[in-house]
N, C-alpha and C positions, 0 to 999 in steps of 0.2 A: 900368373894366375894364383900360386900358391899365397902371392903377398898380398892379394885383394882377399882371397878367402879369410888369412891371418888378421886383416883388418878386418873385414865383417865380423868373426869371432867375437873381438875383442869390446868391440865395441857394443855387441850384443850382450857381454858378461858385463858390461861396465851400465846399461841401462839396467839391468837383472840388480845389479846390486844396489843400484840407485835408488828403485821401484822397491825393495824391501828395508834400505835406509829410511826412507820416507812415512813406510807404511808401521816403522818400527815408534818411530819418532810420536806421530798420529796419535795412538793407541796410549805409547809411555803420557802424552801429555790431555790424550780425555780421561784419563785414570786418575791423573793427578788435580783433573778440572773438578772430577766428581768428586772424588775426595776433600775436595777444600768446600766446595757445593755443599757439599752434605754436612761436614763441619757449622758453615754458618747458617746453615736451616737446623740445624739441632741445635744452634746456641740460641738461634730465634725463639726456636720451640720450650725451650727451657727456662728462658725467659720471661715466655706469656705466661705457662703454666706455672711457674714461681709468684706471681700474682696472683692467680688465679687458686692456687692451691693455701696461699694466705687469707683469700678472700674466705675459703668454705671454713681454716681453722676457726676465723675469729668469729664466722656464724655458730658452730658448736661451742667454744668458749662464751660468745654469748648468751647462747640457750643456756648453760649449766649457769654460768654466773646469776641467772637470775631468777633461778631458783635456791641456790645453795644459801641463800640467808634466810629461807620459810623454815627448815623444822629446829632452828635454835630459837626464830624467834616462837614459835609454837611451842617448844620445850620451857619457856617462861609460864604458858597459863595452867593460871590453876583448877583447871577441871579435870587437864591430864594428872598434874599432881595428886588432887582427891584423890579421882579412879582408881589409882595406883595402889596410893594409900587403902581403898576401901573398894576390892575388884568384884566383891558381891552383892555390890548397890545395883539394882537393874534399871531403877530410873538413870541414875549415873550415866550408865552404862548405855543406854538407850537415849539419852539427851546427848553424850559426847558425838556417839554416832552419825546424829540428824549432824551435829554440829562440823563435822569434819565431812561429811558430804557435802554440806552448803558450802564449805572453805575450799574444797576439791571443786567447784562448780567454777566458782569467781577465781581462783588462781588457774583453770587450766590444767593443771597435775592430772595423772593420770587416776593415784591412787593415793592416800594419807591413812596412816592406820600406827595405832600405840602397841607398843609391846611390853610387859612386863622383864624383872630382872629373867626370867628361865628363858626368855624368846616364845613367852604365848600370848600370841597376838587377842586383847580384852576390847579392842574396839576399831570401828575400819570404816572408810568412809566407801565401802561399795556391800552395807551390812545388808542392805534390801535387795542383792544380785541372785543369781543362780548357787555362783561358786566364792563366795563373799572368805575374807581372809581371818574376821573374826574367829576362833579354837584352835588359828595354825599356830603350828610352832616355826617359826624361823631360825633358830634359835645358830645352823651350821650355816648361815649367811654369813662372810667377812665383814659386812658392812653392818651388822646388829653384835659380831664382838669385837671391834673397832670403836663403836658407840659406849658399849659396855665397860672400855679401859679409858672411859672420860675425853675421847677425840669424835671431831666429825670423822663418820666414816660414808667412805665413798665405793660406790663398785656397780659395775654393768655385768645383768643378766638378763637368761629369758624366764618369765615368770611361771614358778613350779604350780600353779593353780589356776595363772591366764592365760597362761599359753602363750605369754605377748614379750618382747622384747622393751627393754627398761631401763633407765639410769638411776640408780640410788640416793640419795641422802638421807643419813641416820646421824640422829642428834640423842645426848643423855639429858635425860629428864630425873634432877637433880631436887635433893630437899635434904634441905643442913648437909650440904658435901657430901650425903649418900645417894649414890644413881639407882634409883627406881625402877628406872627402864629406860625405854627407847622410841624416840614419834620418828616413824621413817616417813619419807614422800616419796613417788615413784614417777619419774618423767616418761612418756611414749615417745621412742626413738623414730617412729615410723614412719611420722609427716615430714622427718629431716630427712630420710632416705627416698619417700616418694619424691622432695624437693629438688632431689639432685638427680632425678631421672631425666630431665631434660638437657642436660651437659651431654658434650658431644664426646668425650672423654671416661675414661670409667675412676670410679672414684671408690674407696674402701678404707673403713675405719678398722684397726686391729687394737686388743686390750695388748695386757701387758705380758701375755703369754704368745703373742703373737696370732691369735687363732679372727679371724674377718667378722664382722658379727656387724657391720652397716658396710652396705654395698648398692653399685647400681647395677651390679650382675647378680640375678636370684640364684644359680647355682654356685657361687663362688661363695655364700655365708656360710658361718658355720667351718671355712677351709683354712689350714694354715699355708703362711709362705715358704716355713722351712719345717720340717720334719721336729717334734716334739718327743722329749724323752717321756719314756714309761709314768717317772714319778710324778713330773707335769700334768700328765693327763691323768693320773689317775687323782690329782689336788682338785682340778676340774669335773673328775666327776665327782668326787666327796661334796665339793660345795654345790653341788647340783648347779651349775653356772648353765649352761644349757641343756637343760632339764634331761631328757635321751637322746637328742640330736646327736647323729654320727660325724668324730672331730677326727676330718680326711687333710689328707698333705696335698694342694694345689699342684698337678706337676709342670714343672715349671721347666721346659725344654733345651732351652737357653741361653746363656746369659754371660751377659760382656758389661765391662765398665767404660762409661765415658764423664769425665768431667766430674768425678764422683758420684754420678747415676749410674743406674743399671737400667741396660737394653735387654728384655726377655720376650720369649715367647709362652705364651702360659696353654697347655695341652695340646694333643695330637691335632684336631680339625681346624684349631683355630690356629689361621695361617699367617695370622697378622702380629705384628712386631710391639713392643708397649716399652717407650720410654718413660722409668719410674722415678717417682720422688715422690720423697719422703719430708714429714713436716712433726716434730712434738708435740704434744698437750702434758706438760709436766705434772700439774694438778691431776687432772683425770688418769695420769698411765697409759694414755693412747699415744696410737700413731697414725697419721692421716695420713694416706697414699693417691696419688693421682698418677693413672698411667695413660700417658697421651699416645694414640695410633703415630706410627710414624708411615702410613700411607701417604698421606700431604706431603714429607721431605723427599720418602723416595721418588715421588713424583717431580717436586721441584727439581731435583740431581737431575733425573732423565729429562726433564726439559732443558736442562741446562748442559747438559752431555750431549743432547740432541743438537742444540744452538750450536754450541762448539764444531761439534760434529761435519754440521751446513756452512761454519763459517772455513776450514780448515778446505772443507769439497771446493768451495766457491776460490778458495785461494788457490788450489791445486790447477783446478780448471783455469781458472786464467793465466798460468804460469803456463800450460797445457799449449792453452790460444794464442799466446805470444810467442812458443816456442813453433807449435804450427803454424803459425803463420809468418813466423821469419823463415823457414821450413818451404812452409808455399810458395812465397816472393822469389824465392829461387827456383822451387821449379816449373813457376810462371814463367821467366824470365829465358828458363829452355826451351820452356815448349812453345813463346814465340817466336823462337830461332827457327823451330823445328815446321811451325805452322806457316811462316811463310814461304816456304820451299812445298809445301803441298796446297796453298790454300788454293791456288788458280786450280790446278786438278779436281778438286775437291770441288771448285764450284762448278765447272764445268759438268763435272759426274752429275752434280746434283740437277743441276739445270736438265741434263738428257731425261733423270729419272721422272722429275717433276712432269716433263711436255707427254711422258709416257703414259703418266698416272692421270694425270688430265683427261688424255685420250681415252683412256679407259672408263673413266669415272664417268664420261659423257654417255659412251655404248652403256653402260648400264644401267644408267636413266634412263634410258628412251627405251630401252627392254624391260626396266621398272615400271612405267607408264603404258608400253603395249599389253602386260601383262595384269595391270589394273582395270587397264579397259575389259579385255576379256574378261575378267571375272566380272566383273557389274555388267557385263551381256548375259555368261553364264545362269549368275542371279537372277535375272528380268528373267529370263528363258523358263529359269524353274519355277518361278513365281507364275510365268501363263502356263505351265505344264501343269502346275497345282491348277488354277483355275478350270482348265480344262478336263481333269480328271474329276473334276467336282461338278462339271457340265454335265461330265458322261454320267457319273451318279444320278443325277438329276434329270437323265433325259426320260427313263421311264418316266415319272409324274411327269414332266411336261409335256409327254407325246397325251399321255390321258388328259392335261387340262386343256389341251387343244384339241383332239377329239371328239369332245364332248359339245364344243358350241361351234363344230363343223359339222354333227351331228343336226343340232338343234337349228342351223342355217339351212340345210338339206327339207328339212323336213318345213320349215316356216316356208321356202323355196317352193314347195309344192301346195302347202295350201293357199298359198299366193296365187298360184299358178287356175288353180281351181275355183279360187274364190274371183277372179278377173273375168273366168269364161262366164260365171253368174254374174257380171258389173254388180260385184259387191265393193266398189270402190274405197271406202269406208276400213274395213277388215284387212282387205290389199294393204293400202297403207299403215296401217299398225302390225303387218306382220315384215313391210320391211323396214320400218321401224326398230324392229327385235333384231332383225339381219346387221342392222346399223350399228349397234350395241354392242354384238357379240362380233364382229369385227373388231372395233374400237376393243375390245376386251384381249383379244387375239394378240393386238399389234404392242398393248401395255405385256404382253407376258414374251414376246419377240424380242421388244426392246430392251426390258431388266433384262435377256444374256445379253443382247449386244452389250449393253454397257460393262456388264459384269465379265465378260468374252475379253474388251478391247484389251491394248496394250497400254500403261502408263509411262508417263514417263518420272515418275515417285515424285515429283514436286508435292510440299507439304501447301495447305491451307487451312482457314477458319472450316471444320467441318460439324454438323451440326449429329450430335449422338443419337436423340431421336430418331432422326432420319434415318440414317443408316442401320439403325436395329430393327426398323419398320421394313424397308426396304431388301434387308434380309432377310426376315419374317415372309414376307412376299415371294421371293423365291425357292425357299424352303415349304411353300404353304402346300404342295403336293406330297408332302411327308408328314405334314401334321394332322392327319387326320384321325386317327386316334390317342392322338397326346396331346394333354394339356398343357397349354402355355400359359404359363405366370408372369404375364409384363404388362407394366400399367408406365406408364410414362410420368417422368417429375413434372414434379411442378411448374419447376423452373427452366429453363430453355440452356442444354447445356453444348458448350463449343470446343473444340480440340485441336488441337495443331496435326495436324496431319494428312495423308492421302487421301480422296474420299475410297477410290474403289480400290485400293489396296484394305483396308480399315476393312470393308465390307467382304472383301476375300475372306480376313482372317473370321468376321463373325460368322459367316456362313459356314464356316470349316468347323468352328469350335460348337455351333449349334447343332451342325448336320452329326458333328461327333457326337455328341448329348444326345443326338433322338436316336441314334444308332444304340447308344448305351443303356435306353429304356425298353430296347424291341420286346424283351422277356419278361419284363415288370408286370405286375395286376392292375394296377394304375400309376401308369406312365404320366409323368410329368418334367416339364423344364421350365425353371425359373431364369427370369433375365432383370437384372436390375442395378441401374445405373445411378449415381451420386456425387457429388464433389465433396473433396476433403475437407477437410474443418478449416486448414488456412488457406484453402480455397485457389491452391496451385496445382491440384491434381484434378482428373475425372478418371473414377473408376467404373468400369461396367462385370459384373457379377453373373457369370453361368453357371449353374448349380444344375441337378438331375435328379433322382432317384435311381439310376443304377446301383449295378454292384461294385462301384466304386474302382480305383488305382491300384492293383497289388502293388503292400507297401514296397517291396523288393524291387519294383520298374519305375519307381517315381522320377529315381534320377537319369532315368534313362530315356524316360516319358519325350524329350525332346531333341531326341540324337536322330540324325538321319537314316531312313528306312528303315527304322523299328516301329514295326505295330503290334498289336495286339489282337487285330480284325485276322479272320481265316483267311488263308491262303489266295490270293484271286482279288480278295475286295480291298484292297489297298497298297499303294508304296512304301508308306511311312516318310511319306515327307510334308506332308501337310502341317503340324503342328511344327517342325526344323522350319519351314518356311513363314510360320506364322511368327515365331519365336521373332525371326530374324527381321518381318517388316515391323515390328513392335520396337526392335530396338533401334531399327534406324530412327523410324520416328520420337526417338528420343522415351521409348516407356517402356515397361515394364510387364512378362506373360508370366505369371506363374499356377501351377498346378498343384492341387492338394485334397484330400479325403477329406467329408465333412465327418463331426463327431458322431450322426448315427449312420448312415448311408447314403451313397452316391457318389461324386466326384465333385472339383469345384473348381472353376480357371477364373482367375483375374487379371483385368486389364486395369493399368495404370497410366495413362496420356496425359500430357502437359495443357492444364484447361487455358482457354484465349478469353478476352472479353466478347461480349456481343456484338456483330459485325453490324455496320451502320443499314446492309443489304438486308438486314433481317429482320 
């Protein structure tokens, strides 16, 4: 015993270590999948945007380049020369002006304007503006004392009077080797910054002090990449380079090298990763930056760690199935030994239980079908209980409407009798005439209860709607004597699948309730009105009242067995449970509801038939 435990042990520690061999292995080698993943989607990534970031240099080198040949060729004419010479001519002065706005129009430039040796601006081609540059001094611009030591000078600001961001060109405007002054021209940076708002990418231009001043992020202008000494900024603000704009340190969260790039994170909310590069502009002193989201890589890695992932499960699992199932084959292979030493027992067992459950299953069908029978007598029973409780309602009015023309026979009886002893033969005759009548009248109000009395046996047929609401009306016509009835019959001749004197149970139950519901009204009224649906499968008949309506708190209760609402004496409450219930055999639909100003309202809904060929 000891050495079966020793072996279970052993071999329990020796799966345990296997199961963490494996799982060690897994992990070491999706680590080293993502890692090479991520590697060649960053050389990918670094690649496209190495294009891409060439593409946008040699758009800015082209914009400058093709401007940078206008203010030396403008520094040749001689109007500026004049002016120079003679800065108190105001025709001069007022001719060059039109003239360098008309040249500002056809070149594009944002701004063209002369400056004298001191940096005071004598002419500008925005002299007809608001804030025109004509009386400025320039004079602490690098690019107007750059100009001034005989060199094109070059330099990016925001402009201290436009308010507008700008690239420079300033040229010396020379006569006999002495420079005069200076024709600057100013390019608008802004349509090259709105151009690159559509890059999916962000993209940022920095001068030569590093501080961003074109961007496709509005809060990032104006921000350095690395922290700037004192003396730095304060050159930048001496040359008013942007004008009072606050010069902040981007913070840059951070930052790892790859490949000679930098991976950084730039501030607290923004959670996303930006691989950077960097491009020259020797000429200008910038530096072009493009930092690509690296969302796209970490996604490809997890897709591709994922893959890994599913292919590693799918090899485990089949190594799993091969091992279970050589696992199984053997202890298939016992439990056939083992199965046929009990199979005979086993059928046998099974065979007794079976003949058992048989026998059983049979007794309690035929007690399932005794017990169905009874209720569908049950039903019938309560169905003529309802009728006959609805007789007993109704026997006052009908002992009165028979009364009445036993009454009226008694008495025609006698002046017959009277009128023969005269041989008024004549008279005789017409008064048993009226006998004739009111018998025949007698035997039609006998027969609606027989009929309405008998037993059915609920066989459905073509029944005709009309009829039955008439025929109801009829037997209810001892109750309607001081209520109005609202029923005009359709037009159209309408037919229903159903029982006829079950049907006519329920309308007599559902009207005698409505005349019951108006006994205390001023004027009492019940409307009845019946229609076919639009697509012409249903037929609906509508009892409405003028009562005081369903308190809403009974409505759902309105058709539960032996609940009513009538005092104590005058009802079972099963009338409307049994109306409910021959409704829905015949396949339709009772509901009850409050109309929106007062009364009640029940609708029937029956499956409509065509018109019977008998009719």
């Amino acid at each position: 015993m000891n050495v079966l435990t020793n072996i279970r042990k052993n071999s329990l520690y020796r799966h345990r270590y296997l199961s963490l061999l494996v799982i060690a292995v897994t992990v070491l080698s999706l680590w080293q999948i993502g890692k090479w993943s991520r590697e060649a989607a960053l050389g990918d990534l670094q690649e496209a945007n190495r294009q891409e970031l060439h593409r946008y240099v040699q758009h800015l080198q082209g914009k400058l380049e093709k401007y940078e040949f206008l203010p030396g060729v403008l520094a040749t004419n001689k109007r500026l020369v004049h002016l120079l010479q003679n800065p108190s001519d105001r025709e001069r002065i007022e001719a060059l002006n039109r003239y360098l706005e008309t040249l500002n129009q056809l070149t594009g430039t944002s701004d063209i304007y002369l400056m004298d040796a001191e940096g005071l601006t004598v002419a500008a081609s925005n002299w007809a503006s608001e804030r025109p540059f004509v009386g400025a001094n320039f004079s602490y611009r690098p690019y107007f004392q750059e100009a001034m030591k005989g060199h094109l000078g070059r330099y990016f600001a925001l402009g201290t009077t436009s308010n507008k961001r700008g690239y420079y060109f300033a040229y010396p405007v020379r006569w006999e080797k002495k420079i005069l002054g200076a024709v600057v021209i100013k390019i608008n940076m802004a349509p090259i910054e709105n151009s690159w708002g559509v890059s999916d990418d962000e993209l940022l231009v920095t001068d030569p002090d590093g501080v961003v001043f074109i961007t496709t992020r509005k809060e990032w202008r104006y921000r350095t990449l690395s922290p700037l000494k004192p003396k730095v900024l304060n050159r930048i603000r001496g040359s008013r380079r942007y004008a009072d704009e606050p010069i902040t340190n981007l913070p840059i969260r951070t930052e790892t090298r790859w490949e000679g790039n930098r991976i950084v994170r730039i501030g607290e909310a923004d959670r996303q990763e930006y691989l950077v590069q960097e491009a020259a502009m020797p000429h200008a002193g910038w530096q072009v930056h493009i930092l690509s989201r690296l969302e796209p890589v970490n996604q490809q890695v997890l897709r591709v760690v994922l893959f890994a992932a599913i292919l590693f499960l799918a090899v485990l699992l089949l190594v799993l199935f091969l091992t279970q199932r050589r696992h199984r084959s053997r202890e298939i292979a016992r439990l056939e030994r083992q199965s046929k030493e009990t199979l005979v027992s086993r059928v046998k067992e099974q065979t007794r239980d079976i003949t058992e459950a048989n026998i059983s299953l049979t007794r309690e069908i035929e007690q399932h079908r005794q017990t169905e029978s009874e209720l569908q007598q049950t039903q019938n029973e309560l169905i003529q209980s309802a009728k006959l409780a609805v007789i007993g309602q109704m026997s006052t009015g009908i002992s009165h409407e028979l009364n009445q023309p036993l009454a009226a026979m008694r008495s025609y009886a006698d002046n017959a009798l009277t009128l023969f002893q005269r041989d008024r033969r004549e008279e005789v005759e017409w008064n048993l005439l009226q006998i004739s009548k009111l018998t025949e009248r007698m035997a039609q109000i006998s027969s609606q209860l027989k009929v309405f009395s008998r037993k059915t046996a609920g066989r459905k047929s073509e029944v005709s709607v009309i009829a039955v609401i008439e025929d109801s009306l009829r037997l209810l016509s001892s109750r309607i004597k001081q209520t109005r009835i609202e029923w005009e019959p359709p037009s159209e001749q309408l037919y229903v699948l159903a029982n006829m004197v079950q049907l006519e149970q329920v309308l007599v139950n559902l009207i005698g309730n409505a005349l019951h519901a108006v006994d205390g009204a001023t004027e009492p009224f019940v409307s009845i009105k019946a229609s076919r649906s639009r697509d012409g499968r249903c037929v609906s008949i509508r009892i409405r009242d003028n009562g005081e309506g369903i308190p809403v708190n009974l409505l759902e209760r309105i058709f539960d067995p032996f609940f009513t609402t009538k005092e104590e004496g005058q009802g079972l409450g099963l009338g409307l449970s049994i109306s409910l219930r021959i409704v829905e055999a015949m396949d339709g639909k009772l509901e009850a509801s409050n109309q929106s100003r007062i009364g009640a309202l029940f609708s029937i809904e029956l499956p409509a038939v065509a018109l019977p060929e008998s009719a």
